[in-house]
mmCIF file as gemmi writes it, N, C-alpha and C atoms, coordinates in Angstrom:
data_model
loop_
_atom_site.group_PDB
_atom_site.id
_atom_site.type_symbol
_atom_site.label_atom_id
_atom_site.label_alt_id
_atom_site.label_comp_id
_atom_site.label_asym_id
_atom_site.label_entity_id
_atom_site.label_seq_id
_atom_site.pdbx_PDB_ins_code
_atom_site.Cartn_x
_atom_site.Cartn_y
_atom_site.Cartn_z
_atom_site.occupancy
_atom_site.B_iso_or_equiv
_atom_site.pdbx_formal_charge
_atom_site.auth_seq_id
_atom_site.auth_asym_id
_atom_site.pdbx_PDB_model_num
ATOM 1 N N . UNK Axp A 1 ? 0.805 -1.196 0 1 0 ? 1 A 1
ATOM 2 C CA . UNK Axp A 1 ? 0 0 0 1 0 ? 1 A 1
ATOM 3 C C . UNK Axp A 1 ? 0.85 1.263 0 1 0 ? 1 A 1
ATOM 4 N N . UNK Axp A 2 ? 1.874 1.593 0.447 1 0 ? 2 A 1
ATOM 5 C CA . UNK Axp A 2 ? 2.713 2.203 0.885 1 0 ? 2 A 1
ATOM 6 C C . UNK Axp A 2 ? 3.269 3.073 -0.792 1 0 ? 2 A 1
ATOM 7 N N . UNK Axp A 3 ? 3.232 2.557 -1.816 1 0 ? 3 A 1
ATOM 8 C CA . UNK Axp A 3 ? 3.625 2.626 -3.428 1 0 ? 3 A 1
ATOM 9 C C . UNK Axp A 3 ? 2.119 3.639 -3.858 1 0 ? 3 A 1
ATOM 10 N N . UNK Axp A 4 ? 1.236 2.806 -2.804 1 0 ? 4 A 1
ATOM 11 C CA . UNK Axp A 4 ? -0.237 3.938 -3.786 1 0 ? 4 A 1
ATOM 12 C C . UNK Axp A 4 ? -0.578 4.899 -2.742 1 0 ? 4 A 1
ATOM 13 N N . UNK Axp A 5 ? 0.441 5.474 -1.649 1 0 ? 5 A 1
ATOM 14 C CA . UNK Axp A 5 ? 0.189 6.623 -0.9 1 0 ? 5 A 1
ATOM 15 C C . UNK Axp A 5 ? 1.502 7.612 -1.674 1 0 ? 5 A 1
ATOM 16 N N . UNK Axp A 6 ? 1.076 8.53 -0.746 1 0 ? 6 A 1
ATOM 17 C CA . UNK Axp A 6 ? 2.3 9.733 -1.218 1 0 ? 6 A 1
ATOM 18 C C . UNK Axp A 6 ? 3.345 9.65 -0.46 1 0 ? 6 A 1
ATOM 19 N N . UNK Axp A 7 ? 4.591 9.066 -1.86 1 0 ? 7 A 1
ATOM 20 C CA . UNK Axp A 7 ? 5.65 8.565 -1.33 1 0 ? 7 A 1
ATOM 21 C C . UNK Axp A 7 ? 6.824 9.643 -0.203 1 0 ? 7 A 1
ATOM 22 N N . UNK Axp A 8 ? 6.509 10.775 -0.743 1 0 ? 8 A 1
ATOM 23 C CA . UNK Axp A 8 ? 7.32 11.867 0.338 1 0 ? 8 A 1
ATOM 24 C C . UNK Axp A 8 ? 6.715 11.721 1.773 1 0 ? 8 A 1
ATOM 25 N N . UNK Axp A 9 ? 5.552 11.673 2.035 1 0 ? 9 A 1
ATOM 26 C CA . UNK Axp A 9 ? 4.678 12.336 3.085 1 0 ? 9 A 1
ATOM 27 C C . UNK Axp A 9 ? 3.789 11.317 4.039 1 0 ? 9 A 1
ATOM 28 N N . UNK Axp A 10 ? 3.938 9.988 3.084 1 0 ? 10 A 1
ATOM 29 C CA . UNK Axp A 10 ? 2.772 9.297 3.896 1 0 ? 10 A 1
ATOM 30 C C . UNK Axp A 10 ? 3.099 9.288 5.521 1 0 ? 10 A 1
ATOM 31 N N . UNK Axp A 11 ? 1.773 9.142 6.336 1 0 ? 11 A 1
ATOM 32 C CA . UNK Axp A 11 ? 1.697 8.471 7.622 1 0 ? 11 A 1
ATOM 33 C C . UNK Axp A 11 ? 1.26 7.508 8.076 1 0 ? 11 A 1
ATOM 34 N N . UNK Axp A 12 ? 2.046 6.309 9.356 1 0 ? 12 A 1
ATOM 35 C CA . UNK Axp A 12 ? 1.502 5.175 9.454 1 0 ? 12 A 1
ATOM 36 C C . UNK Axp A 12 ? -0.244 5.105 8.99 1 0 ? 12 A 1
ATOM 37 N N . UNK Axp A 13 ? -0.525 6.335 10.246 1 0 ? 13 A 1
ATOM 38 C CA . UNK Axp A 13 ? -2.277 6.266 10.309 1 0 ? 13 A 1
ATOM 39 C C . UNK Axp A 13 ? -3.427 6.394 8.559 1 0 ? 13 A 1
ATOM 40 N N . UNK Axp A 14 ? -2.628 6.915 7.627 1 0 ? 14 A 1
ATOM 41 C CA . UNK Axp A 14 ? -3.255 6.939 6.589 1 0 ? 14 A 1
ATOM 42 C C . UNK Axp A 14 ? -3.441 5.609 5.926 1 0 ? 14 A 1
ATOM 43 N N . UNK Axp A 15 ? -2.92 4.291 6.301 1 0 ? 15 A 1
ATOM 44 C CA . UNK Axp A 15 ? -3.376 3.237 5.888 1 0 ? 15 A 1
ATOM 45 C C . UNK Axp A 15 ? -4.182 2.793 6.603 1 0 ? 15 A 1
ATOM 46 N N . UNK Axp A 16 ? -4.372 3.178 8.36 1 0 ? 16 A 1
ATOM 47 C CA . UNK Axp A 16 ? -5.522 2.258 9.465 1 0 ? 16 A 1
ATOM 48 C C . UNK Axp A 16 ? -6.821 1.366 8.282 1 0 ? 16 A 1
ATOM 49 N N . UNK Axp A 17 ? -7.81 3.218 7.938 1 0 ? 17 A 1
ATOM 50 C CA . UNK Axp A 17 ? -8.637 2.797 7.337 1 0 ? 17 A 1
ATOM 51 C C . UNK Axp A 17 ? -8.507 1.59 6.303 1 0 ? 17 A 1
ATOM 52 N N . UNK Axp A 18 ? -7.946 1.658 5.59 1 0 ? 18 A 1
ATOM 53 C CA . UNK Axp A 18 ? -7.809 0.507 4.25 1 0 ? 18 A 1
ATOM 54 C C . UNK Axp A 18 ? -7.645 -0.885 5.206 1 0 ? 18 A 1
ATOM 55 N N . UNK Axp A 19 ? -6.59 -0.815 5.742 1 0 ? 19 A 1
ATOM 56 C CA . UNK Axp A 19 ? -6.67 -1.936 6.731 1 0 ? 19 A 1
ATOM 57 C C . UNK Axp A 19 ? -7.758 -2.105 7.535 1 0 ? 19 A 1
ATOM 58 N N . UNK Axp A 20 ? -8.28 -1.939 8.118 1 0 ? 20 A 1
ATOM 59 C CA . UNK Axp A 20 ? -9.692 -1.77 8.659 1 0 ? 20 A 1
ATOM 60 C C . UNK Axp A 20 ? -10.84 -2.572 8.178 1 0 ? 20 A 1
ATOM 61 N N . UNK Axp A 21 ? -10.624 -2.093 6.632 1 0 ? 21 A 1
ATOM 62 C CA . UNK Axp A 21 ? -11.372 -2.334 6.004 1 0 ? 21 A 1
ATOM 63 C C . UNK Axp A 21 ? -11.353 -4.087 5.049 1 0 ? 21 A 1
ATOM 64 N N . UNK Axp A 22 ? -10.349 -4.119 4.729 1 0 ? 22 A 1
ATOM 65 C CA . UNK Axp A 22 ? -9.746 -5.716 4.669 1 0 ? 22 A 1
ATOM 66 C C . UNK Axp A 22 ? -9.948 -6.547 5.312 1 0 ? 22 A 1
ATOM 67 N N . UNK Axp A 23 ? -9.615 -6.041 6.771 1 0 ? 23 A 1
ATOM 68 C CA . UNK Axp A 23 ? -10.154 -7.072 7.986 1 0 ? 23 A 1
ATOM 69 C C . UNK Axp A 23 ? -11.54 -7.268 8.056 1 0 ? 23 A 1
ATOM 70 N N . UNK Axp A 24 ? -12.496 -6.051 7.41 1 0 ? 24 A 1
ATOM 71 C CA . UNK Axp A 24 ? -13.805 -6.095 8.133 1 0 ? 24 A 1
ATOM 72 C C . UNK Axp A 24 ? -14.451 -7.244 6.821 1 0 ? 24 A 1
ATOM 73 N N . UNK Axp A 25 ? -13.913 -7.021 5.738 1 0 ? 25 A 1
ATOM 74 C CA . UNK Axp A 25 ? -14.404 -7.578 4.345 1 0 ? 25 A 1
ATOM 75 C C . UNK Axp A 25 ? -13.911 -9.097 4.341 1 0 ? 25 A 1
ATOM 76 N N . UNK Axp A 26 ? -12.826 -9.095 4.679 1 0 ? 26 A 1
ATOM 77 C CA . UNK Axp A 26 ? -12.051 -10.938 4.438 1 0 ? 26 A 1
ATOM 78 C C . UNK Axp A 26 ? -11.802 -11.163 5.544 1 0 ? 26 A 1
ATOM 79 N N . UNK Axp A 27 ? -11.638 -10.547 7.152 1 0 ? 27 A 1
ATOM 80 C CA . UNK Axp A 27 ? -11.986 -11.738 7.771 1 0 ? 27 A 1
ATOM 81 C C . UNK Axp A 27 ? -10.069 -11.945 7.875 1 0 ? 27 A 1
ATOM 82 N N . UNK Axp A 28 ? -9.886 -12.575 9.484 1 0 ? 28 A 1
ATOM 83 C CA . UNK Axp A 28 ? -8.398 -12.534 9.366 1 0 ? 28 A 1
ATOM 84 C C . UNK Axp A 28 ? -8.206 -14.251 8.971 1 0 ? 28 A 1
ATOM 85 N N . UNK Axp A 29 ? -9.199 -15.571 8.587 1 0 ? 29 A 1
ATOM 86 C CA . UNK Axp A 29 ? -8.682 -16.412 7.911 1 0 ? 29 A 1
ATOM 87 C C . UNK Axp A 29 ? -8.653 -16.218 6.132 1 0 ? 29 A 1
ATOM 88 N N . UNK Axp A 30 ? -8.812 -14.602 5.88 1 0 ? 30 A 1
ATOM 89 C CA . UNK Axp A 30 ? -8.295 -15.068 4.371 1 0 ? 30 A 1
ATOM 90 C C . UNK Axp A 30 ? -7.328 -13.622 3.993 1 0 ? 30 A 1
ATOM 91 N N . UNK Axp A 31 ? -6.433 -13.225 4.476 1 0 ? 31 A 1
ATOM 92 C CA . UNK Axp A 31 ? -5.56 -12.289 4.568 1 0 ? 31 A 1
ATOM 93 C C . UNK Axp A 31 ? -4.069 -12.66 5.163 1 0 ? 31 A 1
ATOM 94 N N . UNK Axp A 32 ? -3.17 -12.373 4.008 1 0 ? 32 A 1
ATOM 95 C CA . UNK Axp A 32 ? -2.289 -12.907 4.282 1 0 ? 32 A 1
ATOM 96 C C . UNK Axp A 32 ? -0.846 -11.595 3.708 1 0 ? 32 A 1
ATOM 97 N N . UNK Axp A 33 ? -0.358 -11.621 4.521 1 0 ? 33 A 1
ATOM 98 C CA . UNK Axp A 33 ? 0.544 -9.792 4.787 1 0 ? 33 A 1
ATOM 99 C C . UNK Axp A 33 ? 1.593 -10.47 3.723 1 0 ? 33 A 1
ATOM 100 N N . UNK Axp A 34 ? 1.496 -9.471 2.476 1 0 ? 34 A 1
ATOM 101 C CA . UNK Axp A 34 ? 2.392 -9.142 1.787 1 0 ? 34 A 1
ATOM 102 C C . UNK Axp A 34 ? 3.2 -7.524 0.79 1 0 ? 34 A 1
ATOM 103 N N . UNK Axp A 35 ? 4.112 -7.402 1.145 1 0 ? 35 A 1
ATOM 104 C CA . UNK Axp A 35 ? 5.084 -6.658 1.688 1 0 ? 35 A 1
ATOM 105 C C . UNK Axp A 35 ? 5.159 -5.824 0.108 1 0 ? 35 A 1
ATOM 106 N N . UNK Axp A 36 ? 5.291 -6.324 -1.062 1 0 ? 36 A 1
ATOM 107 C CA . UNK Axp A 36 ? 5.342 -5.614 -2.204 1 0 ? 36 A 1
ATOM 108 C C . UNK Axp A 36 ? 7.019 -5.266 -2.515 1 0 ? 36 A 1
ATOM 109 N N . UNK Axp A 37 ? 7.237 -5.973 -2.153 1 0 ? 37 A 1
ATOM 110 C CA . UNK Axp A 37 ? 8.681 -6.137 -2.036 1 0 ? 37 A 1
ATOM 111 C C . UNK Axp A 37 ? 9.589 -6.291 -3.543 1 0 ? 37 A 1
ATOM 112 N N . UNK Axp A 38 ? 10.217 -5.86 -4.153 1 0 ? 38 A 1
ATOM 113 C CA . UNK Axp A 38 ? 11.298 -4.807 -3.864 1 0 ? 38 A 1
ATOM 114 C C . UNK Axp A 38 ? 10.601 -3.273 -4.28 1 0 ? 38 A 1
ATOM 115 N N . UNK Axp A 39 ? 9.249 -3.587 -5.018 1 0 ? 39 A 1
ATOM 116 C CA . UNK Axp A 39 ? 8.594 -2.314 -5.495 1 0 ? 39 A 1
ATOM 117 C C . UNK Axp A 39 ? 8.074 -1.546 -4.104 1 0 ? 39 A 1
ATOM 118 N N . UNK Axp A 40 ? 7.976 -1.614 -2.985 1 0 ? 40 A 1
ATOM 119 C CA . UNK Axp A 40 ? 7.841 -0.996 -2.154 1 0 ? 40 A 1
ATOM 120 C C . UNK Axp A 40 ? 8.85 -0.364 -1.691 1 0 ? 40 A 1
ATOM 121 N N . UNK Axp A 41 ? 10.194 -0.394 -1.995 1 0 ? 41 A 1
ATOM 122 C CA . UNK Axp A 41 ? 11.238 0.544 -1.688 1 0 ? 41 A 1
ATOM 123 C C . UNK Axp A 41 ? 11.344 1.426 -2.177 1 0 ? 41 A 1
ATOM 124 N N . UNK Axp A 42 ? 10.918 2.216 -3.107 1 0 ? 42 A 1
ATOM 125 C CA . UNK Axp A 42 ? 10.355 3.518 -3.711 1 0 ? 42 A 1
ATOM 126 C C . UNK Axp A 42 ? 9.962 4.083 -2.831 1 0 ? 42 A 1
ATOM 127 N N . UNK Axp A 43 ? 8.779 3.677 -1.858 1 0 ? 43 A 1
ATOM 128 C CA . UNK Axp A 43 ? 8.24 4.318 -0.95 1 0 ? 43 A 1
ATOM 129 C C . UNK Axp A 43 ? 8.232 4.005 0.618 1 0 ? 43 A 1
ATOM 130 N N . UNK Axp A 44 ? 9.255 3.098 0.852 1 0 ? 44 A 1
ATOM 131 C CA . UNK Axp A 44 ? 9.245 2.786 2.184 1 0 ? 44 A 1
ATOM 132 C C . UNK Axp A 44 ? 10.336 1.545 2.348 1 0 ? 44 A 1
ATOM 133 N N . UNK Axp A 45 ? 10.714 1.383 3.361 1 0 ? 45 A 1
ATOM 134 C CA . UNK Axp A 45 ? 11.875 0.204 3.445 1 0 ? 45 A 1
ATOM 135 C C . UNK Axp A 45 ? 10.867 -0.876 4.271 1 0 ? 45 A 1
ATOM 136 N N . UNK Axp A 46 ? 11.718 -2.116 3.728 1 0 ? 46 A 1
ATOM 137 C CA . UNK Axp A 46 ? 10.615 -3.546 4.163 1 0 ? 46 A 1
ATOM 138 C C . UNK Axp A 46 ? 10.154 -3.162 5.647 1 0 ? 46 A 1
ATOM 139 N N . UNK Axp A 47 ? 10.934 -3.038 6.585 1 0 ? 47 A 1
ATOM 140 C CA . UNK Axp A 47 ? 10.885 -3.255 8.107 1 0 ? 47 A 1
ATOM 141 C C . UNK Axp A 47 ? 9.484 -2.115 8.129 1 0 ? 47 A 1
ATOM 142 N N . UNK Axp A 48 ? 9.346 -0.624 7.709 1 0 ? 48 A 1
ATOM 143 C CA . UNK Axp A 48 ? 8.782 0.416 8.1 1 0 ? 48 A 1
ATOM 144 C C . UNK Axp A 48 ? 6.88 -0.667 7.711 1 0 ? 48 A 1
ATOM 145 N N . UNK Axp A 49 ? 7.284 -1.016 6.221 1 0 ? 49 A 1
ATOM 146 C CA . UNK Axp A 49 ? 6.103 -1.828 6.264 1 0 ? 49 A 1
ATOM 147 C C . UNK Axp A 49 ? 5.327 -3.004 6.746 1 0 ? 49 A 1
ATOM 148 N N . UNK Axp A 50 ? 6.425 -3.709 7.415 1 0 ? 50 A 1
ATOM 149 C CA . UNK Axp A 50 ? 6 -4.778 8.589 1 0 ? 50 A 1
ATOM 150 C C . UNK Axp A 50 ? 5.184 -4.339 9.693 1 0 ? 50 A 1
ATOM 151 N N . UNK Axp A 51 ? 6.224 -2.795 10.284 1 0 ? 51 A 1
ATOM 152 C CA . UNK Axp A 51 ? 5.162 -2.258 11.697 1 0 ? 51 A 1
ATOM 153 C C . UNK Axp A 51 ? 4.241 -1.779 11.1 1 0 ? 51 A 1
ATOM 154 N N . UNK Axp A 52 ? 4.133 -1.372 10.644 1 0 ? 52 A 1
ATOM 155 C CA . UNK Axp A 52 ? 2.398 -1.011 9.858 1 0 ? 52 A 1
ATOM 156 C C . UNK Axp A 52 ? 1.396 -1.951 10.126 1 0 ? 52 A 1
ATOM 157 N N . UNK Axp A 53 ? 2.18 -2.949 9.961 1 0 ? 53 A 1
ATOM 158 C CA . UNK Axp A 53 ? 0.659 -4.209 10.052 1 0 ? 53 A 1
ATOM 159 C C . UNK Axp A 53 ? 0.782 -4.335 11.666 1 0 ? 53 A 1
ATOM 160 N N . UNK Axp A 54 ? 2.317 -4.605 12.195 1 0 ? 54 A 1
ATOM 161 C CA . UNK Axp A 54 ? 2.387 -4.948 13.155 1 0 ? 54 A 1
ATOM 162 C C . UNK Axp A 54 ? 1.395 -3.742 14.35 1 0 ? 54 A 1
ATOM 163 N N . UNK Axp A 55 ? 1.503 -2.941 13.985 1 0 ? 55 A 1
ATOM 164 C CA . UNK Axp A 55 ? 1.022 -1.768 15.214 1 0 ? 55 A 1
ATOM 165 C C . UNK Axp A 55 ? -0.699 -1.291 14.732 1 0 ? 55 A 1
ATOM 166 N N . UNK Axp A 56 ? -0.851 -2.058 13.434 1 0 ? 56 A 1
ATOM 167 C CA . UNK Axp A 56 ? -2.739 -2.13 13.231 1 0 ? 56 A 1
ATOM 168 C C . UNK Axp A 56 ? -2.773 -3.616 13.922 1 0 ? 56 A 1
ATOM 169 N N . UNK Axp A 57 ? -1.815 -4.465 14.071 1 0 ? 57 A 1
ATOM 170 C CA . UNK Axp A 57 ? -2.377 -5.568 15.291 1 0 ? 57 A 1
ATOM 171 C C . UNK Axp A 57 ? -2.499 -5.428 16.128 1 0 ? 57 A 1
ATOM 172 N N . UNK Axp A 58 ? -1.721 -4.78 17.086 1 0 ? 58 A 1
ATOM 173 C CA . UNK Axp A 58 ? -1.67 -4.713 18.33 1 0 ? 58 A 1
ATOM 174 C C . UNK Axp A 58 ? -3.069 -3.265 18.46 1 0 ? 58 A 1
ATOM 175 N N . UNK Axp A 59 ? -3.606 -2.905 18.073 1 0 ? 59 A 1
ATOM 176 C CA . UNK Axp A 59 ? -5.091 -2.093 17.883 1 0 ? 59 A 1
ATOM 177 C C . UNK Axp A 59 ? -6.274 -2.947 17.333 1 0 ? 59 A 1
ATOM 178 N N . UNK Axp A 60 ? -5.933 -4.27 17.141 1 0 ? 60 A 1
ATOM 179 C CA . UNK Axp A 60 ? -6.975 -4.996 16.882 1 0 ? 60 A 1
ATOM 180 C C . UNK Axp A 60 ? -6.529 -6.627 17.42 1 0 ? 60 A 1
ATOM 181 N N . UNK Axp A 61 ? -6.605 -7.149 19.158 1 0 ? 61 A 1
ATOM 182 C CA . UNK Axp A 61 ? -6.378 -8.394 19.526 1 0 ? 61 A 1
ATOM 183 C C . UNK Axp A 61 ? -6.967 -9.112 19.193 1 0 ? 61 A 1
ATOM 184 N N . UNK Axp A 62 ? -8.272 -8.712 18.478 1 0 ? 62 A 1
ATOM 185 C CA . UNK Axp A 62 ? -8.973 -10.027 18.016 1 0 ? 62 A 1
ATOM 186 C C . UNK Axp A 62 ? -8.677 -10.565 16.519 1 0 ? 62 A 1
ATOM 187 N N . UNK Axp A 63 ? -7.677 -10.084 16.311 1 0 ? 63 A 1
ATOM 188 C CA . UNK Axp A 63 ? -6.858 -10.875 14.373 1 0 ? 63 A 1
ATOM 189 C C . UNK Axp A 63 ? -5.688 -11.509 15.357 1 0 ? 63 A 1
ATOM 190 N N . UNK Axp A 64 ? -5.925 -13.083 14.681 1 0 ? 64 A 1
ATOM 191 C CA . UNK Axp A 64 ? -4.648 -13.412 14.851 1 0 ? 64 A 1
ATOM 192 C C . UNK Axp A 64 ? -3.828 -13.256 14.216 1 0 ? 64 A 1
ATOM 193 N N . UNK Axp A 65 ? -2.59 -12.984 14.482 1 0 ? 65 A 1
ATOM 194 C CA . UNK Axp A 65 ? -1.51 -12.308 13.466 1 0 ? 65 A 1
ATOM 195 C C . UNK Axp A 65 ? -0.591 -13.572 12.914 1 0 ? 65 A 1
ATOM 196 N N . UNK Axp A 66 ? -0.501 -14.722 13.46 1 0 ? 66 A 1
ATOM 197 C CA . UNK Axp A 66 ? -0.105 -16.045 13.072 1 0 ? 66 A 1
ATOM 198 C C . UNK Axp A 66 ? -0.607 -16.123 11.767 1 0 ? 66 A 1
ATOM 199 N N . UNK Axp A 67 ? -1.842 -16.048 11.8 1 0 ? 67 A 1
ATOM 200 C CA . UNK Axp A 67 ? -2.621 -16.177 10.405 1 0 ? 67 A 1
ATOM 201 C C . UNK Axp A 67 ? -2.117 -15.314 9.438 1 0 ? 67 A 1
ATOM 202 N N . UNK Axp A 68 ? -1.973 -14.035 9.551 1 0 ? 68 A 1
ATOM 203 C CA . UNK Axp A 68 ? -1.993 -13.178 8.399 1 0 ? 68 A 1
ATOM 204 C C . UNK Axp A 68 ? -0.141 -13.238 7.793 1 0 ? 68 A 1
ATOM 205 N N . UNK Axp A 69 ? 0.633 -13.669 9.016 1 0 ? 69 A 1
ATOM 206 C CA . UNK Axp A 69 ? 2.127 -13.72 8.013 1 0 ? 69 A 1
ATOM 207 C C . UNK Axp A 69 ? 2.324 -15.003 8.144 1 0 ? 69 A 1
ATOM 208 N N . UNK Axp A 70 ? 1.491 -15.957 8.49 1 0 ? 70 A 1
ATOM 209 C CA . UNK Axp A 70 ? 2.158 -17.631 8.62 1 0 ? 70 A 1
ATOM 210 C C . UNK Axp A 70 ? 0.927 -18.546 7.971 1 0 ? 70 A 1
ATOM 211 N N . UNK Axp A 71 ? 0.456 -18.856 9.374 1 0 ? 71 A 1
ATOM 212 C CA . UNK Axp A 71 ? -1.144 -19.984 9.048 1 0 ? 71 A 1
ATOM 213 C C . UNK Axp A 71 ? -1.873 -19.768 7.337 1 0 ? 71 A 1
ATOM 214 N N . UNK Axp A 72 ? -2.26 -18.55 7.52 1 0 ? 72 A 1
ATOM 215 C CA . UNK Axp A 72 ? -2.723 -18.194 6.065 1 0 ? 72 A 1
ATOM 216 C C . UNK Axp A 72 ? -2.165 -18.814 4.507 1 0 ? 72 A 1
ATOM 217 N N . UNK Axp A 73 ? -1.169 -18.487 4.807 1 0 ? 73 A 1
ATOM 218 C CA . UNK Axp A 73 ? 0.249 -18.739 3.512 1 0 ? 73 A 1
ATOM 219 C C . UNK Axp A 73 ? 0.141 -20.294 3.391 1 0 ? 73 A 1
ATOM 220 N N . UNK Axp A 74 ? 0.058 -20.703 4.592 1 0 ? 74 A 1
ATOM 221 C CA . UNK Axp A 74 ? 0.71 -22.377 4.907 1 0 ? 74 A 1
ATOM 222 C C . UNK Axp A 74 ? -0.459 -23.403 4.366 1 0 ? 74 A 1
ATOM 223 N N . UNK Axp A 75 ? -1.702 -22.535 4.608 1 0 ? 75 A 1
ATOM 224 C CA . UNK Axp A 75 ? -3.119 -23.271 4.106 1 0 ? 75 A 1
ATOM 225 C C . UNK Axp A 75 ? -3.242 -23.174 2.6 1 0 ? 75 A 1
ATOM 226 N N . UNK Axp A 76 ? -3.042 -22.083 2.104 1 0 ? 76 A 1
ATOM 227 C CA . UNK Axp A 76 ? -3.263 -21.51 0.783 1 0 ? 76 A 1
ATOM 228 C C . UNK Axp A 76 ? -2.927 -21.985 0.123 1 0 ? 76 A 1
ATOM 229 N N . UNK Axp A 77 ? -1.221 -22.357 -0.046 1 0 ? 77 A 1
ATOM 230 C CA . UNK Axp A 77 ? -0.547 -23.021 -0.934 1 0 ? 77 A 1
ATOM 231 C C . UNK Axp A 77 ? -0.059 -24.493 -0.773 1 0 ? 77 A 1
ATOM 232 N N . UNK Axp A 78 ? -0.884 -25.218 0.494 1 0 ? 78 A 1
ATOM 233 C CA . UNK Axp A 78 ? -0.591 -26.266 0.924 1 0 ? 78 A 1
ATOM 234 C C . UNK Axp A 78 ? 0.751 -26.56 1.013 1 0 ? 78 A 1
ATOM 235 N N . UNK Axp A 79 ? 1.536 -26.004 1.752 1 0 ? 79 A 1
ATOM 236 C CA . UNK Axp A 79 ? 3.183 -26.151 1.73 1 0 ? 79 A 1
ATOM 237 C C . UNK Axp A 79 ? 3.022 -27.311 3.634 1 0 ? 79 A 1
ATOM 238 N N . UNK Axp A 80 ? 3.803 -27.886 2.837 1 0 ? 80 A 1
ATOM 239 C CA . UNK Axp A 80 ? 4.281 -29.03 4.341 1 0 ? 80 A 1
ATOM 240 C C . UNK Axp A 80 ? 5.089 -28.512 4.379 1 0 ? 80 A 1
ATOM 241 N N . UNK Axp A 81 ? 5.01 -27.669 5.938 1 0 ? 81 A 1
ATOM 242 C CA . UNK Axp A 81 ? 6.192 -26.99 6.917 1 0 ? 81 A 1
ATOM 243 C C . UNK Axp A 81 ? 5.948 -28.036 8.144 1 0 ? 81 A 1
């Protein structure tokens, strides 16, 4: 998300909503955190976009966060981990 805000200026809080809204639409068993990686360095370095999700979790205890960077992934693509 971080690529379709304004890359000089954005703030964490200008993504809450969108996030918010993901959660409220899919639900934290079908969301799964991906980073946009290396095209997100234009507008932000990997780590800045991890706490993003990380600090809209900790404002919402009821998503498990296992799910959205692990469980999710692991179901989806049926990978034996």
């Amino acid at each position: 998300m971080v690529t379709e805000a304004d890359w000089e200026n954005w703030q964490e809080n200008d993504f809450l909503p969108y996030l918010d809204a993901v959660y409220e639409i899919f639900g934290d068993d079908n969301i799964i955190f991906g980073s946009d990686w290396p095209v997100s360095l234009t507008a932000a370095e990997y780590l800045q976009v991890v706490e993003i999700i990380k600090r809209w979790l900790v404002m919402h205890p009821e998503v498990e966060s296992d799910k959205i960077f692990y469980a999710n992934a692991v179901k989806l693509y049926q990978l034996e981990i």
